[in-house]
Backbone bond lengths (Angstrom), bond angles and torsions (degrees), N, CA, C in turn:
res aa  C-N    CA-C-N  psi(-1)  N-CA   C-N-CA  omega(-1)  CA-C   N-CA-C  phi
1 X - - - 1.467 - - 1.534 110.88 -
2 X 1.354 116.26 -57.51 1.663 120.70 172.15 1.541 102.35 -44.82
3 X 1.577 126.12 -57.08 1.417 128.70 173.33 1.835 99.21 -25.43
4 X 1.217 111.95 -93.78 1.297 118.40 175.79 0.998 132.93 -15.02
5 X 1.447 121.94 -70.90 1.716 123.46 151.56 1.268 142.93 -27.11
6 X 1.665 96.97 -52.90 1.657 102.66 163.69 1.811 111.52 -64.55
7 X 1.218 121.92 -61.49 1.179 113.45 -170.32 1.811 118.73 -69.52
8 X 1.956 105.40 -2.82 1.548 81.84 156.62 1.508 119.29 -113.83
9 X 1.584 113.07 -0.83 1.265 114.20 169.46 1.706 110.51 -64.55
10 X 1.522 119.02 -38.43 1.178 108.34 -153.93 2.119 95.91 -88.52
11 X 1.367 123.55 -4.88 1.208 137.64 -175.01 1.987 110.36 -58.10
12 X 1.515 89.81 -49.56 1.512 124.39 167.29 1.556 98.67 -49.54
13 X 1.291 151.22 -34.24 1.486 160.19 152.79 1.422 122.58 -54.16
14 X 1.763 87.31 -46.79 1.737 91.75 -178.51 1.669 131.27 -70.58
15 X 1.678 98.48 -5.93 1.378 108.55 -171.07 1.721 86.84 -144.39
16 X 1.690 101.93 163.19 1.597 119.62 -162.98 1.726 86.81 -67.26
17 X 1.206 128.84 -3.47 1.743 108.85 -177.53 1.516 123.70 -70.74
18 X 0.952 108.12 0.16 1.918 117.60 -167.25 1.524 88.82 -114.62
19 X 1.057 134.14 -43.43 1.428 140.81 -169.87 1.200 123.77 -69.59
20 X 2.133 111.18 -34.76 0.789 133.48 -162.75 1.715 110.14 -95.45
21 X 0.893 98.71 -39.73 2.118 117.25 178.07 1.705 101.78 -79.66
22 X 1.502 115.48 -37.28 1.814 110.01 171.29 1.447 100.79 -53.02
23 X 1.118 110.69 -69.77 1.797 125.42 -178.99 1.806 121.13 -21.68
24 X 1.694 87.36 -72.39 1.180 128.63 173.45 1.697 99.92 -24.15
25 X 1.737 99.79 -77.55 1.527 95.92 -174.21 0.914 131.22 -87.50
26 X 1.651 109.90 2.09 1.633 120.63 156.76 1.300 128.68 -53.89
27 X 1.532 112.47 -32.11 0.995 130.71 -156.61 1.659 115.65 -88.83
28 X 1.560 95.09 -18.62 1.375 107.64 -162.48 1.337 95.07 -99.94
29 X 1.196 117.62 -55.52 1.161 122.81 -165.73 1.773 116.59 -71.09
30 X 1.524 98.24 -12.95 1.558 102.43 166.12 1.614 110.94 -72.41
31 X 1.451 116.21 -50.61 1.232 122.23 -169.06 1.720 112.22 -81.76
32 X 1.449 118.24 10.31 1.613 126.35 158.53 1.300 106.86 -120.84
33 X 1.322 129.32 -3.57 1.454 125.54 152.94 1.289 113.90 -81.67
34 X 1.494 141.20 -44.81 1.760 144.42 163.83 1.792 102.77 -65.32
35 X 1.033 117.56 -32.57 1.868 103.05 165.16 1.372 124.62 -67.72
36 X 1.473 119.87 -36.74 1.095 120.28 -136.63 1.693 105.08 -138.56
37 X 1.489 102.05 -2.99 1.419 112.44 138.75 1.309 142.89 -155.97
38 X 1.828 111.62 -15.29 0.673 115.67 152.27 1.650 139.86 -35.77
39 X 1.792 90.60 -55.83 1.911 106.39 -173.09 1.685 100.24 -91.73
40 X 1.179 129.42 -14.62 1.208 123.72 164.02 1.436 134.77 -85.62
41 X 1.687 111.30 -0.67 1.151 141.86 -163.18 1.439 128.28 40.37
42 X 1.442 118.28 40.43 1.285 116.97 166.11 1.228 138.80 -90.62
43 X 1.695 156.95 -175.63 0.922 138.92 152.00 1.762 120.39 -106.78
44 X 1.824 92.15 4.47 1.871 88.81 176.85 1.244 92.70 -79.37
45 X 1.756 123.34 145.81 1.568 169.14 115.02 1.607 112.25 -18.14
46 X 1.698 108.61 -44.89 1.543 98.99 -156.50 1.322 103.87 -72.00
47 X 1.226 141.39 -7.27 1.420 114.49 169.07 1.014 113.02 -59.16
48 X 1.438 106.65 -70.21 1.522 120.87 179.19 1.575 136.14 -33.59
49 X 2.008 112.14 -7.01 1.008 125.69 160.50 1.530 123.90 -104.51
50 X 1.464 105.94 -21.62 1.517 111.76 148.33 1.543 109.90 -68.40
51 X 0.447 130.15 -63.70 1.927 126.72 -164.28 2.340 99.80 -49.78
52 X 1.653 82.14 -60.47 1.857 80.69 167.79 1.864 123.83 -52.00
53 X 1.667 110.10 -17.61 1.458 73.41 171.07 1.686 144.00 -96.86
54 X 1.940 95.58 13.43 1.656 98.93 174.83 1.496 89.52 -77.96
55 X 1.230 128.62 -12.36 1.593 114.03 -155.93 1.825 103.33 -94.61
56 X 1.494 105.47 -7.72 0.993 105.64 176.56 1.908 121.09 -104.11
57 X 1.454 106.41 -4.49 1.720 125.55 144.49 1.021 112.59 -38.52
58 X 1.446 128.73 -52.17 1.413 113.14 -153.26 1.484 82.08 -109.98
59 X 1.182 148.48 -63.84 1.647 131.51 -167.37 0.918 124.27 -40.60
60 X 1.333 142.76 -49.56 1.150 154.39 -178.77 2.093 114.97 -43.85
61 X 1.440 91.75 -58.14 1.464 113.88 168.93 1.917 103.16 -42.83
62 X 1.493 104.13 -43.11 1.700 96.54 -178.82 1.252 113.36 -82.04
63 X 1.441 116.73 -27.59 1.813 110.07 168.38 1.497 122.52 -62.69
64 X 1.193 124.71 -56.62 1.780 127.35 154.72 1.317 135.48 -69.29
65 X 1.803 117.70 16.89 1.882 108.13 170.36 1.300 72.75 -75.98
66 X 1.041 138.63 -102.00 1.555 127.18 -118.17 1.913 117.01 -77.58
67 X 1.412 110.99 14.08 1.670 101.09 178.11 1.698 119.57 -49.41
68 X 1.330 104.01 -40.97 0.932 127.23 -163.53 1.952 127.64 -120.45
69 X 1.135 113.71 -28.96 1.438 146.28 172.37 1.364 108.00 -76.14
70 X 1.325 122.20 -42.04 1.585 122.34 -178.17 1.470 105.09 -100.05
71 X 1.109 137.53 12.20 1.295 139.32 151.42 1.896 111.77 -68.95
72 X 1.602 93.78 -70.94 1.226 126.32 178.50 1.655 103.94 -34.50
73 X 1.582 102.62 -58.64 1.452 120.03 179.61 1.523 104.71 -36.50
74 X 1.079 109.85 -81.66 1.596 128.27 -166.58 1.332 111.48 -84.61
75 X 2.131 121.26 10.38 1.711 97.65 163.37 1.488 100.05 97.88
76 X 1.509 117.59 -50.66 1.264 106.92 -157.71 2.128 108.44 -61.28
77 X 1.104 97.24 6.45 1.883 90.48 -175.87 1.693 106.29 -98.86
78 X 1.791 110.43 19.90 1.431 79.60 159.62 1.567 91.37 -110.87
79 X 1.068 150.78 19.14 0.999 139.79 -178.16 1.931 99.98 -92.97
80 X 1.452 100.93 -25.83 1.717 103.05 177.48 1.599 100.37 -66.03
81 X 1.657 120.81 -55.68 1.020 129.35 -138.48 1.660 101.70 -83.80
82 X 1.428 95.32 -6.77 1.808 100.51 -178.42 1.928 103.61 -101.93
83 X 1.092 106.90 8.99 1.342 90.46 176.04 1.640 121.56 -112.73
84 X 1.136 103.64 -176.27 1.162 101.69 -162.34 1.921 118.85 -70.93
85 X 1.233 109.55 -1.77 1.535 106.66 163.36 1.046 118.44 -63.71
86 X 1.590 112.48 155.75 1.707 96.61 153.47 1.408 113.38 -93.41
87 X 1.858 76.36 -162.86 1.900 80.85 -170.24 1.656 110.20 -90.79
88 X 1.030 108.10 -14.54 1.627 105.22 172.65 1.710 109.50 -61.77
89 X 1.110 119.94 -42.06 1.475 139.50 -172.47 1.590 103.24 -65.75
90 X 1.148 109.06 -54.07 1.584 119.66 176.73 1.650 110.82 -48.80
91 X 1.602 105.53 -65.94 1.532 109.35 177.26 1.499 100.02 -70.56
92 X 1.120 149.37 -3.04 1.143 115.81 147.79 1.483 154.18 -99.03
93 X 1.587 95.51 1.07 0.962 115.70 177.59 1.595 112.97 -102.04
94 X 1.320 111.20 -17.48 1.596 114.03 155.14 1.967 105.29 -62.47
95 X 1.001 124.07 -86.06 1.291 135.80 169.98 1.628 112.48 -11.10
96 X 1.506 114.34 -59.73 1.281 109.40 154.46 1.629 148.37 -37.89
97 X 1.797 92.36 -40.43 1.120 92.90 -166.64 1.494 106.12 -96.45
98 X 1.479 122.46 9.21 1.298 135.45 -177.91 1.474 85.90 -90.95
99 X 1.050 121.65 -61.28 2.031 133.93 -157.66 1.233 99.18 -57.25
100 X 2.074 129.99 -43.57 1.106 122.35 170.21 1.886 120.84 -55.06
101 X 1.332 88.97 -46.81 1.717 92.82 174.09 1.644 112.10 -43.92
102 X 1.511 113.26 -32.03 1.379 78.99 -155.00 1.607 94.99 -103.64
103 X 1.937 112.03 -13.53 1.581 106.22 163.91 2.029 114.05 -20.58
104 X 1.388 76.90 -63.92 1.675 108.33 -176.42 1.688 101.53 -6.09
105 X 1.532 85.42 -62.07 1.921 112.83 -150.31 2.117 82.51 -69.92
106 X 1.226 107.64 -29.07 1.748 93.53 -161.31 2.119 88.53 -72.64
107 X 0.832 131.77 20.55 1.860 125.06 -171.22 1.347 73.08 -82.77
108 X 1.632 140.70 -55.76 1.666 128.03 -153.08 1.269 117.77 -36.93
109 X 1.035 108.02 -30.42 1.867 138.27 -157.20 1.920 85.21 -69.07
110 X 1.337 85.79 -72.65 1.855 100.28 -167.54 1.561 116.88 -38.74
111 X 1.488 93.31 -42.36 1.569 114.76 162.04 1.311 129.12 -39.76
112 X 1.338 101.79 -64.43 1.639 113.42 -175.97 1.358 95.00 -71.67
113 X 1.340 139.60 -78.48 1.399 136.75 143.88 1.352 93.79 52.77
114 X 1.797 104.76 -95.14 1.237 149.67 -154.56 1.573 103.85 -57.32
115 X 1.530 116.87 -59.68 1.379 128.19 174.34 1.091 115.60 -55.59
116 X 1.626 128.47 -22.96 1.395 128.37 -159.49 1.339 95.32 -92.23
117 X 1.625 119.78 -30.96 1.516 122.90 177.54 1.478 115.90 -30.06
118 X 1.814 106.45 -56.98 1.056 114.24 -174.08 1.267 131.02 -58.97
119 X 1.393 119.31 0.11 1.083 123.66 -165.54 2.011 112.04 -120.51
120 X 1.599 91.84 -61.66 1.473 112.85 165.31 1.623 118.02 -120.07
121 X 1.328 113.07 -156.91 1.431 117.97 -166.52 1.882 99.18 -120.56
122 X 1.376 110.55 93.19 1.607 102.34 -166.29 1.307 99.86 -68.62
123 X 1.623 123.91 145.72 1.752 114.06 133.01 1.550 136.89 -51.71
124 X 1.626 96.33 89.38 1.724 98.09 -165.75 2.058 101.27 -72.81
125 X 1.218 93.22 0.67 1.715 87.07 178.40 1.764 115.52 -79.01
126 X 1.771 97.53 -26.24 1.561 103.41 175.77 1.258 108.91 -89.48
127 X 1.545 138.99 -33.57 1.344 147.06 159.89 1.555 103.39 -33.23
128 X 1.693 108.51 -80.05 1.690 98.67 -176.31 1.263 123.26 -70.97
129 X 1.393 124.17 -12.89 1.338 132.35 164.42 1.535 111.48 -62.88
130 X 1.463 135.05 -19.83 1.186 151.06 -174.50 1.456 112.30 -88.22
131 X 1.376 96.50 -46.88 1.578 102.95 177.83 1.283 120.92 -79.28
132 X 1.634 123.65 -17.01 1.132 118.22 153.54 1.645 136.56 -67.13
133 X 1.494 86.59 -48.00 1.402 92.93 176.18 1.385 105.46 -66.66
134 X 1.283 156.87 -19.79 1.665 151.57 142.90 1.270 101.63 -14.49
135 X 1.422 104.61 -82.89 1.129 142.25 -147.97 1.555 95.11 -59.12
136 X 1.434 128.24 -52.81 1.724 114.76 172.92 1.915 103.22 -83.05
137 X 1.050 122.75 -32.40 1.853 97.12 162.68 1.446 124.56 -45.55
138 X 1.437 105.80 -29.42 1.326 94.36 -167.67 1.211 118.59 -105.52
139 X 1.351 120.29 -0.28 1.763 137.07 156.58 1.402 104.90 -47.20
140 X 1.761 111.11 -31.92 1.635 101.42 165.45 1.510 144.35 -84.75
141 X 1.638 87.12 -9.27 0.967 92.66 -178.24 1.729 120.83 -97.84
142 X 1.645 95.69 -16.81 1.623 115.69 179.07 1.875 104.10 -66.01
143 X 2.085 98.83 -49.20 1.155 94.40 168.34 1.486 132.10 -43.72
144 X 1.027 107.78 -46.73 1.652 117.43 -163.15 1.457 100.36 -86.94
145 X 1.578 141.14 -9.00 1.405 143.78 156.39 1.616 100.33 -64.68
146 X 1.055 135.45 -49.05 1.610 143.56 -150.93 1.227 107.52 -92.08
147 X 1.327 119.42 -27.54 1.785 144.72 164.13 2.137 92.51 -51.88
148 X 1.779 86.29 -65.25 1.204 83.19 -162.32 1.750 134.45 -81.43
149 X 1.462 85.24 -8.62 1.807 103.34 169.27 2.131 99.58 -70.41
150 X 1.340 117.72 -42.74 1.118 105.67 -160.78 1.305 95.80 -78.02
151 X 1.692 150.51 -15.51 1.010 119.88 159.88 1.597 129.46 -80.61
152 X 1.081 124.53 27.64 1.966 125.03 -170.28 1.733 86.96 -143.39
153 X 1.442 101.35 179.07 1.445 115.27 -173.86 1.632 94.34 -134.99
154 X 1.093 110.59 -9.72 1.730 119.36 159.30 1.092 114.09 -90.35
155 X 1.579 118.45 125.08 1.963 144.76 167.58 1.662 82.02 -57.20
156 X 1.485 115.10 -57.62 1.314 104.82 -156.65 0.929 133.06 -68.39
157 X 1.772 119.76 -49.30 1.620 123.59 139.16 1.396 113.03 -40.22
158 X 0.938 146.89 -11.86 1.700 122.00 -172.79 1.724 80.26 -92.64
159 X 1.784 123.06 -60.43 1.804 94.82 -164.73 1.528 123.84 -79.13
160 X 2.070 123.33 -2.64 1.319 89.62 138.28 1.497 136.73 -49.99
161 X 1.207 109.04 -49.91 1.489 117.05 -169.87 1.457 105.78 -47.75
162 X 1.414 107.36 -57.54 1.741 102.17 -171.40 1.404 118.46 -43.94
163 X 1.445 91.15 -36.38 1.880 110.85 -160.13 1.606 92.75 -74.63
164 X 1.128 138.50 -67.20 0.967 140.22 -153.32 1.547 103.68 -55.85
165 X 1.628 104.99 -33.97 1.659 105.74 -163.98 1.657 105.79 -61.24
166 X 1.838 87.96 -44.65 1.818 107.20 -161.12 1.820 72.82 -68.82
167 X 0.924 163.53 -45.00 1.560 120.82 -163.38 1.435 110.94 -76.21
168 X 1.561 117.58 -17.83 1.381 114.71 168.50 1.671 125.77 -61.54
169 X 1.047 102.36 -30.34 1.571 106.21 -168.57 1.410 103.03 -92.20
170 X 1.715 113.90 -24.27 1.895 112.21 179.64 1.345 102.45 -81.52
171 X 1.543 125.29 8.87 1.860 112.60 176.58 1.648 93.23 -109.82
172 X 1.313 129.03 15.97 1.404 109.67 -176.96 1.244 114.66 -74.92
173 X 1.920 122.98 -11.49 1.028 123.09 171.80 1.573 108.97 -67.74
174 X 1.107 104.57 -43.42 1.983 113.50 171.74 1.083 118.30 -21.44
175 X 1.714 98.43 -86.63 1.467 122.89 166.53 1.526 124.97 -42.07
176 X 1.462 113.04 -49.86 1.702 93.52 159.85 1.362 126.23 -52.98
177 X 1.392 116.59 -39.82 1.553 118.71 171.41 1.693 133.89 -38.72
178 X 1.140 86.99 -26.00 1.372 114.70 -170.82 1.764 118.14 -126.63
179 X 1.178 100.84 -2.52 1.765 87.94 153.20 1.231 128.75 -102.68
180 X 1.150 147.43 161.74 1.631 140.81 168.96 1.446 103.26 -107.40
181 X 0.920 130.13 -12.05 1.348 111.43 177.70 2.028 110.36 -60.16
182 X 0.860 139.03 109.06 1.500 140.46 -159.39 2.113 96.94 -56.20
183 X 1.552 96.97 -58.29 1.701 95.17 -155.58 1.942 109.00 -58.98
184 X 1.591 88.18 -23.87 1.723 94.17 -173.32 1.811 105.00 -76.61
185 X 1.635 109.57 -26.03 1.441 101.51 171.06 1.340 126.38 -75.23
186 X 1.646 104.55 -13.06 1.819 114.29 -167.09 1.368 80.62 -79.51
187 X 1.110 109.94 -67.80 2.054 97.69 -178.11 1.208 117.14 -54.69
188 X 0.805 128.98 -41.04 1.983 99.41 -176.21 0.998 109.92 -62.77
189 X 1.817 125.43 -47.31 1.622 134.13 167.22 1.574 107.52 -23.76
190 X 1.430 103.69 -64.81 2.129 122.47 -164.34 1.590 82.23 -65.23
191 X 1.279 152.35 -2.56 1.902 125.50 -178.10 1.725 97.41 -147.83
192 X 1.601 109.08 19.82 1.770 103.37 175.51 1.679 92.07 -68.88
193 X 1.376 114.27 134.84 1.253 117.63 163.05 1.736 106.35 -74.65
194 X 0.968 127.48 -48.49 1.008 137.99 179.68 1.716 131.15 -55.05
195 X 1.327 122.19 -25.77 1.521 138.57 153.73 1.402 98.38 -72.94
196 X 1.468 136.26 -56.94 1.187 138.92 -167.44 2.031 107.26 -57.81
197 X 1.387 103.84 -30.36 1.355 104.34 -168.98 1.541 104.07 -80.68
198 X 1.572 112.46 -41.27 1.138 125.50 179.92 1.613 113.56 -34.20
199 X 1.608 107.27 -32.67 1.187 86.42 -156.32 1.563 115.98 -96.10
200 X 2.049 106.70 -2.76 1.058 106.80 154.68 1.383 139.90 -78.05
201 X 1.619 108.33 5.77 1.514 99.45 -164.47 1.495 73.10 -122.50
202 X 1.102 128.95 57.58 1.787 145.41 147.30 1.337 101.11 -108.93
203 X 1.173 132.93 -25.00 1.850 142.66 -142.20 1.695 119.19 57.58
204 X 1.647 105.97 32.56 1.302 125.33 162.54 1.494 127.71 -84.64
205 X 1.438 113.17 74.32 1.761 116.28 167.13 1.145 129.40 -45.66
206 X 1.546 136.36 46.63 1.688 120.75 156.33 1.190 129.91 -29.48
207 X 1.452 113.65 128.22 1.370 120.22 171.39 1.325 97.55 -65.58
208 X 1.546 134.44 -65.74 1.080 143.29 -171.48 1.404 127.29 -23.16
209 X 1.990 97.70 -60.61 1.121 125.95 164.98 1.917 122.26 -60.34
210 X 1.178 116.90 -20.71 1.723 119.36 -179.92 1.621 96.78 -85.93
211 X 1.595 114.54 -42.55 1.699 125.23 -162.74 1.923 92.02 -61.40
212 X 1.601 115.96 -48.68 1.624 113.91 -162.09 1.322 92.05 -65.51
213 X 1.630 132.20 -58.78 1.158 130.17 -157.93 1.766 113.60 -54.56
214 X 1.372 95.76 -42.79 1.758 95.46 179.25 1.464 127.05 -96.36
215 X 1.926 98.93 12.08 1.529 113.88 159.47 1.294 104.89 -80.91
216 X 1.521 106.65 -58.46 1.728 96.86 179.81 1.677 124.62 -53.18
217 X 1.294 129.78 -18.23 1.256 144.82 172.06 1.522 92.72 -86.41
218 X 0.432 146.42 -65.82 1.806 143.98 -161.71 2.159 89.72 -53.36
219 X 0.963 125.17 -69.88 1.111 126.40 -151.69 1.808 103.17 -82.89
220 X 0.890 136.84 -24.68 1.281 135.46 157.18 1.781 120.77 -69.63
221 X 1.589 112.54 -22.90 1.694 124.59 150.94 1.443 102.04 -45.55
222 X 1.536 89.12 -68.11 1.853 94.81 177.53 1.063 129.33 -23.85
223 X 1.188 112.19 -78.46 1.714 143.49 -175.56 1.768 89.57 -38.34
224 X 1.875 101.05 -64.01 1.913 96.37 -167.19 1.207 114.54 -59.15
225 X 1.538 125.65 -17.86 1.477 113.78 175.92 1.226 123.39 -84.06
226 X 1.739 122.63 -11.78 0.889 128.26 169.13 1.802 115.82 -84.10
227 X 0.859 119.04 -11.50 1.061 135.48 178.51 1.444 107.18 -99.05
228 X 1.037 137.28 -11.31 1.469 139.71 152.38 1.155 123.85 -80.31
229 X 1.249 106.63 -38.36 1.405 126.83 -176.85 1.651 114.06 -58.72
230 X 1.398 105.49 -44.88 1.615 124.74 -179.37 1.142 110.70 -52.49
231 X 1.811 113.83 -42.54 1.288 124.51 -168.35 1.681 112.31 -88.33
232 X 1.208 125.00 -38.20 1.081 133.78 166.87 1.753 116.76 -51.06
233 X 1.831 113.61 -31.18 1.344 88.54 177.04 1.351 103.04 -126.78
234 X 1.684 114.63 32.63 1.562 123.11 179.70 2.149 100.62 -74.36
């Protein structure tokens, strides 16, 4: 399993995709950290972690097309599927080594953090409280990229697909807004990823909120091992 990890975490290096998503959310998150507190002179963060999570819709989708899809692509997954791991081990150590990539990208945070010192006195309890709660939202969303790389043999179709989905699931706040039917709004409300995130980039830890995020990751693992599984003894 460690085998696995290392050689797909460090893969993310071998091509502009690891280089490109560090950047990516460096970039963003610098220029909504200098708007939004820097030039306004504050030391609260939570905008700046609301504003990062459309920016984290579309990145995510580029860390998981290929976990699984660029194996498939090029053949190299029967040589995975013939060895002696299993397949639980496989999807998780792919999944991992995507989830580490994008830890990576949450250091910006620590950064600004750091810069803001110089100026004011940050709440480093909502900062690392922020970066955690990232860090398990987006186990669902890495999950459900790695779900969706193992069904296509296209990197590229799998991160439209992801992307398109993650913009489906960030308008459920929308769509509740706008329905009247009450029971169809209590549900979209009870599975908005997006109210749920809100409340970590307040420096609000739900149990509730960590248990949904790593249910929805738990069951899309599922799904990919079963979906490996098919192929492995088709």
């Amino acid at each position: 399993m460690s085998a696995i990890f290392k050689r797909d975490f460090a893969s993310f290096f071998t091509s502009p995709v690891g280089y490109a998503v560090i950047a990516g959310f460096m970039f963003f998150s610098g220029i909504f950290f200098y708007v939004q507190c820097l030039y306004v002179g504050t030391s609260n963060m939570s905008t700046v972690f609301q504003s990062m999570f459309f920016i984290v819709l579309f990145l995510i989708p580029l860390i998981t097309m290929r976990t699984i899809a660029e194996d498939k692509k090029q053949k190299t997954d029967q040589a995975l599927l013939t060895s002696p791991v299993s397949i639980p081990s496989i999807v998780v150590a792919k999944f991992l080594s995507a989830l580490a990539l994008f830890a990576l990208c949450l250091c910006s945070y620590l950064i600004e953090g750091i810069i803001l010192s110089f100026y004011a006195k940050p709440d480093w309890s909502v900062i690392i409280g922020n970066v955690f709660g990232m860090t398990v939202m987006a186990s669902s969303f890495v999950a459900l990229g790695v779900f969706i790389s193992s069904v296509t043999e296209s990197p590229m179709v799998a991160a439209v697909v992801s992307f398109v989905i993650n913009v489906l699931i960030s308008l459920f706040d929308t769509i509740s807004a706008s329905v009247t039917w009450e029971p169809l709004t209590n549900l979209l409300n009870a599975i908005s990823f997006q109210k749920k995130y809100a409340n970590f980039a307040l420096g609000l830890i739900s149990l509730s909120d960590v248990v949904f995020f790593l249910s929805i990751a738990a069951v899309f693992l599922f799904l990919t091992e079963r979906v490996i599984s098919r192929r492995r003894w088709a």
